[in-house]
C-alpha positions in Angstrom: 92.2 66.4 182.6 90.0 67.4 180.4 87.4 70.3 181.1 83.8 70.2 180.0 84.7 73.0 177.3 87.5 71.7 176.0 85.1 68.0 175.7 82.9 70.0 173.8 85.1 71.5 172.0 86.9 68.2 171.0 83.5 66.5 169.9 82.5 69.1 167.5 85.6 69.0 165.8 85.5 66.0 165.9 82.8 65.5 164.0 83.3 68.4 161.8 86.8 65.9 160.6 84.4 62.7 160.4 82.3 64.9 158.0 85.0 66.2 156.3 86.7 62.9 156.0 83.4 61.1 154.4 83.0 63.7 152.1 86.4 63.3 150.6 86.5 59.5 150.6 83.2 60.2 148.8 84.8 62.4 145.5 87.9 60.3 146.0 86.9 56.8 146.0 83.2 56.7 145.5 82.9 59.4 142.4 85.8 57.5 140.5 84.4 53.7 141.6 81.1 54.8 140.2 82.6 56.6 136.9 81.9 54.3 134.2 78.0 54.6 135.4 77.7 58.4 135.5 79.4 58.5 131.5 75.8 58.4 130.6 75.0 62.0 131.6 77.3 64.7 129.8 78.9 67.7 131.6 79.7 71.0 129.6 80.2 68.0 126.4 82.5 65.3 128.5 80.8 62.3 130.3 80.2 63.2 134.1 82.3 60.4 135.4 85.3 61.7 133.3 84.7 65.3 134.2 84.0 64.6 137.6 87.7 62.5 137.5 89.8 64.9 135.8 88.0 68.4 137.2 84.9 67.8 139.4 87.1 66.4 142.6 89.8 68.9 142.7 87.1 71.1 142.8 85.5 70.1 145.5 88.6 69.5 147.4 89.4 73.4 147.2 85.9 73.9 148.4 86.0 71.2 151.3 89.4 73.1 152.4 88.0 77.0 152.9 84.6 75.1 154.4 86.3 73.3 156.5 89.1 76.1 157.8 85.9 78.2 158.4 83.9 75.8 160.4 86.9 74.9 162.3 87.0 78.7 163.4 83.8 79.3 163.9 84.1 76.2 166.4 87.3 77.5 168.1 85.4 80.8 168.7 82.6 79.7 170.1 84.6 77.5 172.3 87.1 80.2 173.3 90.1 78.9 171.2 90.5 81.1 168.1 93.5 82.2 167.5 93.7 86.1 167.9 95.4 88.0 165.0 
């Protein structure tokens, strides 16, 4: 059974994955569903919806990984978790 720091512990990473999770369904569904709208607005000389296809998502996928390690250890430590090394 579960202790009460190990339930809160669960629930913040919990929703530090649900946050994660909607921000890349946003930049890999919702940027690309959306791309032949945001063509209208140019980005270093390509159309946003074409940068943000080709460049702008793998971008913020690299980002979303080192914020999301981060977080996740910053969690663990204040939950007593980390992993000492």
């Amino acid at each position: 059974m579960a202790n009460g720091n190990q339930e809160e512990w669960w629930a913040s990473t919990r929703g530090l994955m649900i946050t994660a999770l909607v921000i890349w369904f946003i930049f890999s569904f919702g940027i690309h569903f959306f791309a032949t709208a945001l063509n209208g607005i140019v980005v270093f000389g390509f159309p946003l919806g074409f940068y943000m296809a080709a460049q702008g998502s793998l971008i913020i996928f690299v980002i979303l990984l080192f914020w999301f390690a981060g977080a996740q250890d910053k969690i663990d430590r204040e939950h007593g978790f980390a992993e000492e090394g």
